[in-house]
C-alpha positions, 0 to 999 in steps of 0.5 A: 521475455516472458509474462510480467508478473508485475505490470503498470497500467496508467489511466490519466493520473492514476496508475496502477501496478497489477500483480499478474499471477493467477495461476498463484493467487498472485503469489509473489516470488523473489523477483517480484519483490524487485520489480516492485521495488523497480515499479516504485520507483519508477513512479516515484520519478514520474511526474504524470503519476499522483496516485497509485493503486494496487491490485490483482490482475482478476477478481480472485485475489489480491496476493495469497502472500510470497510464494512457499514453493520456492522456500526450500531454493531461496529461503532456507538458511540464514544466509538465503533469508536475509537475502530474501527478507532484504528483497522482500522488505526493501520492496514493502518499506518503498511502499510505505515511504512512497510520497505519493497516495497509495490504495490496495483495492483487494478481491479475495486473498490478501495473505502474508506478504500480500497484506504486508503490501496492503498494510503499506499503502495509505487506504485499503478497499476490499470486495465484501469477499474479502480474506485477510490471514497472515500465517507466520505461526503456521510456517515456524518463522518470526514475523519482522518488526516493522512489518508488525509495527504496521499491523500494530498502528491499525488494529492494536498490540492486542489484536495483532498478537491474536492475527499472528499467534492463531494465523486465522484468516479474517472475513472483510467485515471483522476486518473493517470492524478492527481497522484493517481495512477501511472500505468495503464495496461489493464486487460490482461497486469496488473497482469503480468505487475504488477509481473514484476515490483516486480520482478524486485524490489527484484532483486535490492539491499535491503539496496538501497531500504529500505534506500530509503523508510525510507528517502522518509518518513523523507522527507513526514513527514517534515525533512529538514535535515538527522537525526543522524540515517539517516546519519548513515544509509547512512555510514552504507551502505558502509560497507554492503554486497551489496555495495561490491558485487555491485562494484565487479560486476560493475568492473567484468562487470555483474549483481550483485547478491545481497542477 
């Protein structure tokens, strides 16, 4: 087997997926697209994990977006887009929908597919380096909708048509300022500050979390009203290990040891 152009490192609770290819700028070809989607759920089934992060395997990109070269070979009839595109996007909506906390700590490129996959993710760090584009505009296709939802939830109809009609690249801080990105850190703070962060997240309770994730996404995807599920969820929570530890700790004034 070759070189894994996706890998996944795990450090305690956290574990991170490396894009690992360089020599592209972390270009991601249609294989990759599946081991993502392999990768996630992976750890989505993994007990152990309870915070990913997601990142390049160097400082000189996160991912410069899916790799134009092998466009002609396996992306260019309708038949082979479709193919493609449901690789592609099945691979970003897990992504989106993974239930548990998610960061995309990028250094340099984050274009195209590869800001599609940090929009996915619930936090996006970036090094002050930082270069944000997505080019649809530049290739002649059409930018998918619920990619584009995306973009709309974070910076406004307004701005996305502008990133999309110019396909300009951005600078880290005009991407902080319209919401893109929501820290920036220089390249000597951004791994650590980045870890920390994760850290900090896996200490907190999982319940609290994920019951958060799920109803921030109800709200993006238009409820107005707890679902019976969701309503159940929130009952649920007090009967959970957490909810007695958490008080127990609260009265005994100490950290809570959540599981």
């Amino acid at each position: 087997m070759g070189e894994q152009h996706l890998f996944v490192e795990k450090e305690g609770a956290v574990a991170t997926i490396v894009l690992n290819r360089p020599e592209k700028r972390n270009a991601l070809n249609l294989e990759m697209w599946g081991t993502l989607s392999t990768l996630l759920q992976q750890l989505e089934e993994d007990r152990e994990t309870k915070v990913v992060v997601i990142r390049g395997v160097d400082d000189t990109a996160f991912s410069a977006g899916a790799d134009i070269s092998e466009f002609v070979s396996n992306r260019f009839s309708p038949e082979q887009a479709k193919r493609y595109n449901d690789q592609s996007m099945g691979a970003v909506d897990r992504l989106h929908r993974f239930p548990k906390p998610t960061i995309a700590m990028i250094q340099k490129y984050a274009v195209g597919g590869g800001l599609d996959i940090a929009l996915s993710c619930d936090f996006r760090f970036s090094s002050e380096d930082g270069v944000f584009a997505i080019t649809p505009a530049k290739l002649g296709i059409v930018y998918n909708l619920t990619s584009t939802k995306r973009l709309v939830d974070l910076v406004g109809p307004s701005r996305t048509k502008e990133i999309l009609y110019t396909a300009r690249s951005l600078d880290a801080h005009e991407a902080y300022r319209i919401g893109l990105v929501d820290r920036i850190y220089s390249q000597d703070e951004i791994v650590g500050q980045t870890y920390a962060f994760a850290r900090l997240l896996t200490e907190r309770s999982q319940v609290s979390i994920r019951g958060t994730k799920k109803m921030v996404q109800a709200i993006l995807d238009g409820h107005i009203e707890e679902s019976p599920e969701l309503a159940q969820m929130v009952l649920e929570s007090f009967h959970s290990e957490d909810y007695r530890e958490g008080v127990q700790a609260f009265l005994e004034k100490r950290k809570p040891l959540f599981s």
